[in-house]
PDB file of N, CA, C and O in Angstrom:
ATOM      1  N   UNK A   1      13.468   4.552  10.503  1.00  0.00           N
ATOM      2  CA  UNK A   1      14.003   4.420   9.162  1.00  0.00           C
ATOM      3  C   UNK A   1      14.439   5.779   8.620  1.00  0.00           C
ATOM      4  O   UNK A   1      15.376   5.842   7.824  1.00  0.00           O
ATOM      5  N   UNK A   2      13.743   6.939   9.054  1.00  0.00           N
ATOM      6  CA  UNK A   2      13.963   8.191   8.228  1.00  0.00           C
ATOM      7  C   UNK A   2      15.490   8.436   9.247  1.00  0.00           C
ATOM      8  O   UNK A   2      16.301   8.934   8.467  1.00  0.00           O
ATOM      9  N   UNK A   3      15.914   8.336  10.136  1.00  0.00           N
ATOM     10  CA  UNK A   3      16.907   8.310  10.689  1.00  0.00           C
ATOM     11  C   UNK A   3      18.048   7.803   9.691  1.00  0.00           C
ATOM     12  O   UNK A   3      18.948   8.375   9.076  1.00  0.00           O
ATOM     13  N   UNK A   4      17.599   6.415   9.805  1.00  0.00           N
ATOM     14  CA  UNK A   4      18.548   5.768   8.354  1.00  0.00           C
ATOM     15  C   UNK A   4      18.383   5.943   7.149  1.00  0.00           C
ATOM     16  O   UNK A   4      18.457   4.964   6.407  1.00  0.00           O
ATOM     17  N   UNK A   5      18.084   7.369   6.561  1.00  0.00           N
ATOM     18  CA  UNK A   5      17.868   7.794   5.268  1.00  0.00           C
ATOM     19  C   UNK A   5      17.464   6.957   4.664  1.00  0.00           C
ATOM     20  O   UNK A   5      18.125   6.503   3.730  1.00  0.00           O
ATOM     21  N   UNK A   6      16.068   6.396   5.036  1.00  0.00           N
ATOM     22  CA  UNK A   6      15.367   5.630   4.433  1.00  0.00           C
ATOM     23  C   UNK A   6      13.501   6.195   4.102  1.00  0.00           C
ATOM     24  O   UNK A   6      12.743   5.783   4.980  1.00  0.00           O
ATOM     25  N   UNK A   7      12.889   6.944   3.105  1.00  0.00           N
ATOM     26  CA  UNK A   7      11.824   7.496   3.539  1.00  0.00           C
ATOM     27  C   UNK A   7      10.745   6.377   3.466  1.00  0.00           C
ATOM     28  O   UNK A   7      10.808   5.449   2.660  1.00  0.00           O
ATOM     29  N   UNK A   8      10.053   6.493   4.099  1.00  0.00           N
ATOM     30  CA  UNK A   8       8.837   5.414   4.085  1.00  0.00           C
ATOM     31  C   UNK A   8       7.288   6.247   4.534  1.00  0.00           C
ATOM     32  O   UNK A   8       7.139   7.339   5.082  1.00  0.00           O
ATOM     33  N   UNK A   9       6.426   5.409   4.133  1.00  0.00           N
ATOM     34  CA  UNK A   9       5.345   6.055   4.414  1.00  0.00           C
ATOM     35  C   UNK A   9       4.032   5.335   5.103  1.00  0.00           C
ATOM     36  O   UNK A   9       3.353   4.595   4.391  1.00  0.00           O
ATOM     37  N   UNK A  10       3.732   5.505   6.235  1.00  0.00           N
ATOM     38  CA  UNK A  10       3.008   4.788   6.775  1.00  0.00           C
ATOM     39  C   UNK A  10       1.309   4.836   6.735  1.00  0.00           C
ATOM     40  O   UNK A  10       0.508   5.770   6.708  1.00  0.00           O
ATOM     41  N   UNK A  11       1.211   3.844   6.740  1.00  0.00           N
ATOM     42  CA  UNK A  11      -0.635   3.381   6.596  1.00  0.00           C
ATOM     43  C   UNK A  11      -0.956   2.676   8.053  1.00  0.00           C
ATOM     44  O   UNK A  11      -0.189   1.846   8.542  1.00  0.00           O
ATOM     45  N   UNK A  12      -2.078   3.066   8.638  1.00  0.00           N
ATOM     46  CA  UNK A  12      -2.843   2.570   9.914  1.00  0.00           C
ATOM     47  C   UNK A  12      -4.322   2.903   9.519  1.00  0.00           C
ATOM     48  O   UNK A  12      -4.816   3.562   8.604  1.00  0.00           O
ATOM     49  N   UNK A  13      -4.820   2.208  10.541  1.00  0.00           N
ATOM     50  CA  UNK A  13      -6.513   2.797  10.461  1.00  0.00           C
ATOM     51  C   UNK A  13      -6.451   3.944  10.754  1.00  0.00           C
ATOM     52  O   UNK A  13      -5.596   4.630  11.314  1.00  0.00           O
ATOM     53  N   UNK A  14      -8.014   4.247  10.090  1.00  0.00           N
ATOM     54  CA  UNK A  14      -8.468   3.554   9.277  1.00  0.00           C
ATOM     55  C   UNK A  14      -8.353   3.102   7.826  1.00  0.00           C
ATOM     56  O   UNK A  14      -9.191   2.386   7.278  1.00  0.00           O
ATOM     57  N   UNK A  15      -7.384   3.518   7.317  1.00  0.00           N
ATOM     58  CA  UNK A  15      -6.624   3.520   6.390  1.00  0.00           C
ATOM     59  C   UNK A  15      -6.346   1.499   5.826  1.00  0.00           C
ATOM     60  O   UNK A  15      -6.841   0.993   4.819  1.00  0.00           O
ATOM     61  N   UNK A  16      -5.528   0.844   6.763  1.00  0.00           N
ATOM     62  CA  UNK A  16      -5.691  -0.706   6.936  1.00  0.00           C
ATOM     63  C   UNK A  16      -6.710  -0.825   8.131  1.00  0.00           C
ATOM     64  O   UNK A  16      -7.139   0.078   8.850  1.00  0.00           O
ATOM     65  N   UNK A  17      -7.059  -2.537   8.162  1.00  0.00           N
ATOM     66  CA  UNK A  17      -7.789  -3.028   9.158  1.00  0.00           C
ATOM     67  C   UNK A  17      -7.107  -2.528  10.815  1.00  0.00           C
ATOM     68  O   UNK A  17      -5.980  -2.961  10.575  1.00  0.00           O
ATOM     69  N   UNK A  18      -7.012  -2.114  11.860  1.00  0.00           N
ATOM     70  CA  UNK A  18      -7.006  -2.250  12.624  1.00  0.00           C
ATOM     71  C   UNK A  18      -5.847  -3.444  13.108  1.00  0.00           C
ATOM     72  O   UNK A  18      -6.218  -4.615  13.023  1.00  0.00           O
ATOM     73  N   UNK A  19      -4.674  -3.208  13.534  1.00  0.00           N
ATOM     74  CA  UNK A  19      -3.615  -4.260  14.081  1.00  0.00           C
ATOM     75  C   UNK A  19      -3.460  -4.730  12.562  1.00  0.00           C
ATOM     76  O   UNK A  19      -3.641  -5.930  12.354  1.00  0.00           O
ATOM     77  N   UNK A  20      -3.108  -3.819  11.362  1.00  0.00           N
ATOM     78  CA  UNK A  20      -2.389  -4.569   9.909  1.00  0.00           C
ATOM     79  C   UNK A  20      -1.623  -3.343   9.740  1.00  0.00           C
ATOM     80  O   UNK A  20      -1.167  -3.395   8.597  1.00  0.00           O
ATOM     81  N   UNK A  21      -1.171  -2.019  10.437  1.00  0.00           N
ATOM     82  CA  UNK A  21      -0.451  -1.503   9.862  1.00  0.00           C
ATOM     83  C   UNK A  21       0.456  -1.683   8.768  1.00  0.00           C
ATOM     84  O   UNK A  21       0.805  -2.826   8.471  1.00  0.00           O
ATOM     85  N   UNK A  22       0.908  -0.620   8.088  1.00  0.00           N
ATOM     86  CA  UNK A  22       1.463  -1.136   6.856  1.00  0.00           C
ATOM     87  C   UNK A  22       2.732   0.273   6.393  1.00  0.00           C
ATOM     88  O   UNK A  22       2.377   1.433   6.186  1.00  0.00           O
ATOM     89  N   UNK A  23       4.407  -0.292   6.306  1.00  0.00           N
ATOM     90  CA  UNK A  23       4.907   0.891   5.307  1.00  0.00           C
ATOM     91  C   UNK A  23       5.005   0.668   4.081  1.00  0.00           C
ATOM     92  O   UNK A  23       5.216  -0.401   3.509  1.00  0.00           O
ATOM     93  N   UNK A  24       4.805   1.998   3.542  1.00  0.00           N
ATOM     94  CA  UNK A  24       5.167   1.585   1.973  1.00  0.00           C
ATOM     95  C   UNK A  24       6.537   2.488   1.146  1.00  0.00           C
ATOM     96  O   UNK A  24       6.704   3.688   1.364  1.00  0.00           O
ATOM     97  N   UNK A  25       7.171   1.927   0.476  1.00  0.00           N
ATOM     98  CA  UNK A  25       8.105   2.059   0.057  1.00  0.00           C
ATOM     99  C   UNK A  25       8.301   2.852  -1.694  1.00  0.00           C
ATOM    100  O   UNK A  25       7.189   2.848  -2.222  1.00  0.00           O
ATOM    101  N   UNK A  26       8.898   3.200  -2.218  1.00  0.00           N
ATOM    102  CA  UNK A  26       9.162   3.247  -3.550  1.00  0.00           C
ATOM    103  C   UNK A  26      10.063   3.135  -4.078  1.00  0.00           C
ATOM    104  O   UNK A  26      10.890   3.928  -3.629  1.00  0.00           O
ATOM    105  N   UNK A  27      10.434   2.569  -4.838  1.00  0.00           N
ATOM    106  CA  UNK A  27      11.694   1.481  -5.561  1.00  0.00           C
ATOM    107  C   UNK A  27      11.742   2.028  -6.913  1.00  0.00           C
ATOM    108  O   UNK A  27      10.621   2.368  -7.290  1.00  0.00           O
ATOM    109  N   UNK A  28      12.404   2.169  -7.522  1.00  0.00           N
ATOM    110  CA  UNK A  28      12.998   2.457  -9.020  1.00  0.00           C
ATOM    111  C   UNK A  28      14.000   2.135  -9.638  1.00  0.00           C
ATOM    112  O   UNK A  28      14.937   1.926  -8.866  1.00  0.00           O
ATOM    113  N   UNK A  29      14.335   1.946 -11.048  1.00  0.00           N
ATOM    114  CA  UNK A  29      15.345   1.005 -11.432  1.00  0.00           C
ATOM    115  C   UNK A  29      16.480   2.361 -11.481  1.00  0.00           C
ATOM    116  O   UNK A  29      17.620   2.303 -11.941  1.00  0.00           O
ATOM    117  N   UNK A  30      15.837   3.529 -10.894  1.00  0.00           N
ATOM    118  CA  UNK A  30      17.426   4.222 -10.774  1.00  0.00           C
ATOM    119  C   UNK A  30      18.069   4.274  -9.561  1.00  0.00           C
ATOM    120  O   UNK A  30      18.943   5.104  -9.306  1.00  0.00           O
ATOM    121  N   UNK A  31      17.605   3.265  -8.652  1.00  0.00           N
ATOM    122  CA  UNK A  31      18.475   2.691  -6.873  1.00  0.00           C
ATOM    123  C   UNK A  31      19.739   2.022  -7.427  1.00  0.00           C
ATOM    124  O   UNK A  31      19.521   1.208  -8.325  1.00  0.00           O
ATOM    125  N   UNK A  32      20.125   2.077  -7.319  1.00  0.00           N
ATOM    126  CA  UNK A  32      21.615   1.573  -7.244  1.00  0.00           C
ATOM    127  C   UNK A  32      21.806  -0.013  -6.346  1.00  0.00           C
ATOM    128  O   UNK A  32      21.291   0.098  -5.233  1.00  0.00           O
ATOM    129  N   UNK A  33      22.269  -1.078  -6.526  1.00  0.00           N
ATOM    130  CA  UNK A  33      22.216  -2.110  -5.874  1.00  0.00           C
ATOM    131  C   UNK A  33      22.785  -1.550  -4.656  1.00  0.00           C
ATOM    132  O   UNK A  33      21.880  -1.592  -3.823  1.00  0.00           O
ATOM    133  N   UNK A  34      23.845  -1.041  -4.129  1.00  0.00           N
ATOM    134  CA  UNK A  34      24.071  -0.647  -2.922  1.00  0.00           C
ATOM    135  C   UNK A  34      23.052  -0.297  -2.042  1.00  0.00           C
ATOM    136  O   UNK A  34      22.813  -0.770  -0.931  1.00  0.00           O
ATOM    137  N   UNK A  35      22.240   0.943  -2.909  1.00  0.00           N
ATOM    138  CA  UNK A  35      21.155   1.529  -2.168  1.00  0.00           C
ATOM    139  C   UNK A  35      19.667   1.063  -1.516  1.00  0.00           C
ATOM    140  O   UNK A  35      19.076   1.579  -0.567  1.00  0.00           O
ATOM    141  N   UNK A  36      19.174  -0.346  -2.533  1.00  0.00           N
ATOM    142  CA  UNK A  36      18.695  -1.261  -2.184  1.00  0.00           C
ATOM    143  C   UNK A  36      19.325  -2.129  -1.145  1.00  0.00           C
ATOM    144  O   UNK A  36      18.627  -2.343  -0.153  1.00  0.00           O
ATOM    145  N   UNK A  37      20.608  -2.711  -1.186  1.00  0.00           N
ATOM    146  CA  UNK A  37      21.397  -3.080   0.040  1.00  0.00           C
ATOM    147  C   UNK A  37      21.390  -2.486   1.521  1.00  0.00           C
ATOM    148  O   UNK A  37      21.367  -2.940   2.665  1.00  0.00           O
ATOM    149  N   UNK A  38      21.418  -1.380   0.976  1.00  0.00           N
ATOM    150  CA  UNK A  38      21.456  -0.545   2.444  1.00  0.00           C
ATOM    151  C   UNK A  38      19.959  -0.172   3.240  1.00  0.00           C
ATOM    152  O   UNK A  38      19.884  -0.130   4.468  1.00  0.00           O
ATOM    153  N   UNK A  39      18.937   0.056   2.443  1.00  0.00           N
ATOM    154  CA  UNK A  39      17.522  -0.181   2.932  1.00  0.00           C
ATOM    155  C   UNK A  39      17.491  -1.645   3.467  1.00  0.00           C
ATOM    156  O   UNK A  39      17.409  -1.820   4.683  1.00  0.00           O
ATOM    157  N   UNK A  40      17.552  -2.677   2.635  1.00  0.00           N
ATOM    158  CA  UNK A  40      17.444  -4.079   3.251  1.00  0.00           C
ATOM    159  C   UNK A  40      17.576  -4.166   4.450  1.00  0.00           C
ATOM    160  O   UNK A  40      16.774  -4.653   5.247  1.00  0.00           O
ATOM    161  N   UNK A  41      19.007  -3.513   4.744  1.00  0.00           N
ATOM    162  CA  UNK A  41      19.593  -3.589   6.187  1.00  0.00           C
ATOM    163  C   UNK A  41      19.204  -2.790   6.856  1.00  0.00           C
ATOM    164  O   UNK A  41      19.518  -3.186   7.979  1.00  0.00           O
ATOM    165  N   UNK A  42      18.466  -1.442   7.004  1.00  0.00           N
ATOM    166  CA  UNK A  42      18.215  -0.899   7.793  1.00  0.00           C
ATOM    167  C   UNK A  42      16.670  -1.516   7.949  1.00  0.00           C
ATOM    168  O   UNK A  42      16.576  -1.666   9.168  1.00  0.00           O
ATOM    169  N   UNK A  43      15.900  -1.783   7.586  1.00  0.00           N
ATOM    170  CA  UNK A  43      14.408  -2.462   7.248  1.00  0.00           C
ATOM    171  C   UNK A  43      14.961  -3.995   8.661  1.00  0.00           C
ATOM    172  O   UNK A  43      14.484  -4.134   9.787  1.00  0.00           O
ATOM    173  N   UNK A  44      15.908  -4.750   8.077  1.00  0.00           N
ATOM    174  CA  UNK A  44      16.402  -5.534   9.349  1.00  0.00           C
ATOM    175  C   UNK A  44      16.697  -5.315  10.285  1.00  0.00           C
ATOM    176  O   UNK A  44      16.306  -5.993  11.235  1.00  0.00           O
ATOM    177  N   UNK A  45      17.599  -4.165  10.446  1.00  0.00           N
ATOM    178  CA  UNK A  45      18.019  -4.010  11.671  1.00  0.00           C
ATOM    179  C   UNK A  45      17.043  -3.271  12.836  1.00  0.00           C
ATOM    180  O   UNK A  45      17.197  -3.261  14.058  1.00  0.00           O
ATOM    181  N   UNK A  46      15.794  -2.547  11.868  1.00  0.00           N
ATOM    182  CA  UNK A  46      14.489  -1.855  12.679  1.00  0.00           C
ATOM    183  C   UNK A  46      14.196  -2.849  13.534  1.00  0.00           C
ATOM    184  O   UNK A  46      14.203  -3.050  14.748  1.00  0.00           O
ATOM    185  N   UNK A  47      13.828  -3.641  12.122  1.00  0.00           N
ATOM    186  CA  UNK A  47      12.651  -4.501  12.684  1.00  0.00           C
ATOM    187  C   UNK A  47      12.894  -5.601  13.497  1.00  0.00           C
ATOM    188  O   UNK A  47      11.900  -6.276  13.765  1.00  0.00           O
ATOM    189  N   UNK A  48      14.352  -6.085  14.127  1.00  0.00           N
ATOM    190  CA  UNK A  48      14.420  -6.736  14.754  1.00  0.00           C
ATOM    191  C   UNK A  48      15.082  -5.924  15.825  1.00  0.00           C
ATOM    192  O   UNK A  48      16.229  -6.346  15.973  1.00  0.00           O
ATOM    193  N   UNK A  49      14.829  -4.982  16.587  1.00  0.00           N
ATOM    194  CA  UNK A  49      14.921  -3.521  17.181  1.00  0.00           C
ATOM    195  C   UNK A  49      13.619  -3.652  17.537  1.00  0.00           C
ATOM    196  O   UNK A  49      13.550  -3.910  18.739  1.00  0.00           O
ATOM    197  N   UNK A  50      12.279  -3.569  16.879  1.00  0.00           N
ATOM    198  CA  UNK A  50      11.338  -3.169  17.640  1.00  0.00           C
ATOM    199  C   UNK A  50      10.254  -4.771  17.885  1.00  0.00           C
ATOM    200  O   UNK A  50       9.130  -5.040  18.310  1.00  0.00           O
ATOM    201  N   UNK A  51      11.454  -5.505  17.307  1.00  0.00           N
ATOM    202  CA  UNK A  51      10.210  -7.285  17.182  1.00  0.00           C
ATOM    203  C   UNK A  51       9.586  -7.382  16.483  1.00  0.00           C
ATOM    204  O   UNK A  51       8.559  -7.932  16.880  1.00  0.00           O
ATOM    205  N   UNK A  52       9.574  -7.051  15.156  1.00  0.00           N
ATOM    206  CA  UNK A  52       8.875  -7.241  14.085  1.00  0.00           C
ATOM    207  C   UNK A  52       9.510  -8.494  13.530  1.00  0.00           C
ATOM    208  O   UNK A  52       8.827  -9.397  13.048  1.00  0.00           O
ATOM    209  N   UNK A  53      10.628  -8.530  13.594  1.00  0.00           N
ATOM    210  CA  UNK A  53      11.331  -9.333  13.075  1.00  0.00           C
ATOM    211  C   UNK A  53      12.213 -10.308  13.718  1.00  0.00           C
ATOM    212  O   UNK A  53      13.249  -9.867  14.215  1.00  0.00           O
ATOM    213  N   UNK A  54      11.909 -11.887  13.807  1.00  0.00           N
ATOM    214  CA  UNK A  54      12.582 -12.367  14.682  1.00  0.00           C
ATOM    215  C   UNK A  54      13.938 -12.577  14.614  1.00  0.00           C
ATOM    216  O   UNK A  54      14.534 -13.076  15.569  1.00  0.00           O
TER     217      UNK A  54
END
């Protein structure tokens, strides 16, 4: 994602349970609908890239 100028921040154990990893994001009403658009799609196109997403 940071590739796709997208920053995210990741959580694993012990942090979550064990196999619940987790990213987290931050959103603000000063994103621009595009810019939300364009995360969407890169968030899709990962995750069905690494099988997260069918």
């Amino acid at each position: 994602l940071q590739k796709e100028g997208i920053y995210v921040t990741g959580f694993f154990y012990p942090v979550v349970p064990k196999g619940q990893a987790r990213i987290r994001t931050q959103m603000s009403a000063a994103h621009t609908p595009e810019q939300i658009t364009r995360a969407v799609e890169a968030f899709t196109r990962i995750g069905k890239q690494l099988g997260v997403i069918a």
